[in-house]
N, C-alpha and C positions, 0 to 999 in steps of 0.2 A: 903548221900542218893540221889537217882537219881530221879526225878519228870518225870512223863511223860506229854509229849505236850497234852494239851485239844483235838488235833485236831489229836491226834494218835488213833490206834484201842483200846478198850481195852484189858487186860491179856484174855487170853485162854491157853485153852490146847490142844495136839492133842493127843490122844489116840485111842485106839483101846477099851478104856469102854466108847464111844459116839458112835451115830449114827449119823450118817453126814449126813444132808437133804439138799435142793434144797437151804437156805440160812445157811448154816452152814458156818464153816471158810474153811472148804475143797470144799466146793461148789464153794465159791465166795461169796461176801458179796451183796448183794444186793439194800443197802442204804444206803446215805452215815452218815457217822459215826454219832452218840448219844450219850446220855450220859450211861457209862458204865454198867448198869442194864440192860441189853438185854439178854433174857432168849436164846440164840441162842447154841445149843451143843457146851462143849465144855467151857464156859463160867460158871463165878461162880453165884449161884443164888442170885438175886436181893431181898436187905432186903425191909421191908413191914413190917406195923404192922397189924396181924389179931387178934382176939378175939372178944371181945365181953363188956358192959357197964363196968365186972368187971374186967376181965382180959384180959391184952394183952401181945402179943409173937410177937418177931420175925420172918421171916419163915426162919432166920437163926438159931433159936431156936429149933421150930419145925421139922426141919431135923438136928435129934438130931448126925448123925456124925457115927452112929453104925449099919444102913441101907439104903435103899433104901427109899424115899420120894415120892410120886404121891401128885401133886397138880392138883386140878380141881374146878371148876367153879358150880356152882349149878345145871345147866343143863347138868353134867357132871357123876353125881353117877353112872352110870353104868362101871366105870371108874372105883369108890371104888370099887363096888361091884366084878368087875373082879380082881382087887389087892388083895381083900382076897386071891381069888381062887386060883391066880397065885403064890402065897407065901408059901401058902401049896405045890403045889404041884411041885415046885422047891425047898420048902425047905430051902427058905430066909427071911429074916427080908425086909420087905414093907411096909410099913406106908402109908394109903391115909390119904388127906385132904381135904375135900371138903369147900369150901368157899361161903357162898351169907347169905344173910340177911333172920335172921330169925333163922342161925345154931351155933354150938359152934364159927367155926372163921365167923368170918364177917371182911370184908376188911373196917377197922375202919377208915381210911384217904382216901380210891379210891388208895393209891397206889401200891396195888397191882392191878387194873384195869389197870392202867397207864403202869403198866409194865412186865405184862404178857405175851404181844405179843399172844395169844391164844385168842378163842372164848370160850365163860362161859360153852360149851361141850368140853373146847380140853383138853390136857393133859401135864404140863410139870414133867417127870421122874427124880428125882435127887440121884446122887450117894452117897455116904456114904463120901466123902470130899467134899460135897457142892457144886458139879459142874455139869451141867447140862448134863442129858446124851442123853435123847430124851425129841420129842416134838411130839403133833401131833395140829393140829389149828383146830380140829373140832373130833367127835367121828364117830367112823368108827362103821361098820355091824357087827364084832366082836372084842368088847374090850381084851376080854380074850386070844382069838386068838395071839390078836397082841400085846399083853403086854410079849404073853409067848415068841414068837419071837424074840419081841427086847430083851428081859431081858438074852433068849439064846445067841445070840448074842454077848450080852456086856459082858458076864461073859462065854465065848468062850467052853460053851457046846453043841452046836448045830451045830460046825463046820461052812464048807460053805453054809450048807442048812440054816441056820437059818438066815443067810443076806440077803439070793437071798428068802426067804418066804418072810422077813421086806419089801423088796422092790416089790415083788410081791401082799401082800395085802395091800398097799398102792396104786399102782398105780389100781388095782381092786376098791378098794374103793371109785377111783377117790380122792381122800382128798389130801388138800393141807398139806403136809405135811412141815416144817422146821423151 
């Protein structure tokens, strides 16, 4: 079995079901290396236990492997509330979760604080193999908008319009996105 060096990147992927942002691995990395939970597309999602006094999960649990996962932040629900809409009307399995104190998950250790990389409005996307597809670090003007975009995108029904939208209402948004 082959060990990788501490001081190497960690595993990713490169696909065409990510969205490569401004610090993705197609971008270029932007600091220098960490310990391998870095929500960055592309990367596999960083475990955390969320729940609550009686139960806890993984959020390798909770993206249970059979859809699509939205995580967000408490000041984030418009996020869930767009991943409903977005799932009907594409016609896929999407799963939000929203996290903070007070709801079913609550970030029981901080580490999911620790290693979200996102603001408690952003959004990390996860695919149905656990691997991060998009991110955004803050909530944009419309979630729905851009949830339907990326999701055209990564599942290549939107053609080239629906990349040059991803990258159009992003930089509209002004939002940091990656």
């Amino acid at each position: 079995m082959t060990t990788r060096p501490a001081s190497s990147p960690p595993p990713r992927t490169t696909s065409t079901a990510t969205w490569p942002t401004r610090t993705s691995p197609r971008g270029g990395w932007r600091r220098p290396w960490g310990p391998a939970s870095a929500t960055y597309p592309g990367l596999r999602l960083p475990h955390a236990w969320i729940g609550d006094t009686l139960n806890k999960q993984s959020t390798h649990d909770i993206a249970t492997g059979t859809g699509f996962t939205l995580f967000t932040g408490i000041n984030g629900k418009p996020w869930a509330d767009a991943a409903r809409r977005v799932a009907r009307a594409l016609d896929i399995e999407l799963k939000a979760v929203v996290i903070g104190e007070g709801l079913e998950h609550q970030d029981l250790y901080g580490d999911w604080l620790r290693q979200r990389e996102v603001e408690e409005d952003g959004v990390i996307l996860v695919r149905p193999d656990k691997h991060i597809a998009w991110r955004s670090h803050r909530l944009v003007e419309d979630p729905e908008h851009a949830l339907t975009a990326v999701l055209s995108s990564i599942l290549s029904r939107g053609g080239d319009d629906s990349a040059e939208e991803v990258a159009r209402l992003m930089a509209a948004a002004k939002v940091a996105v990656g």
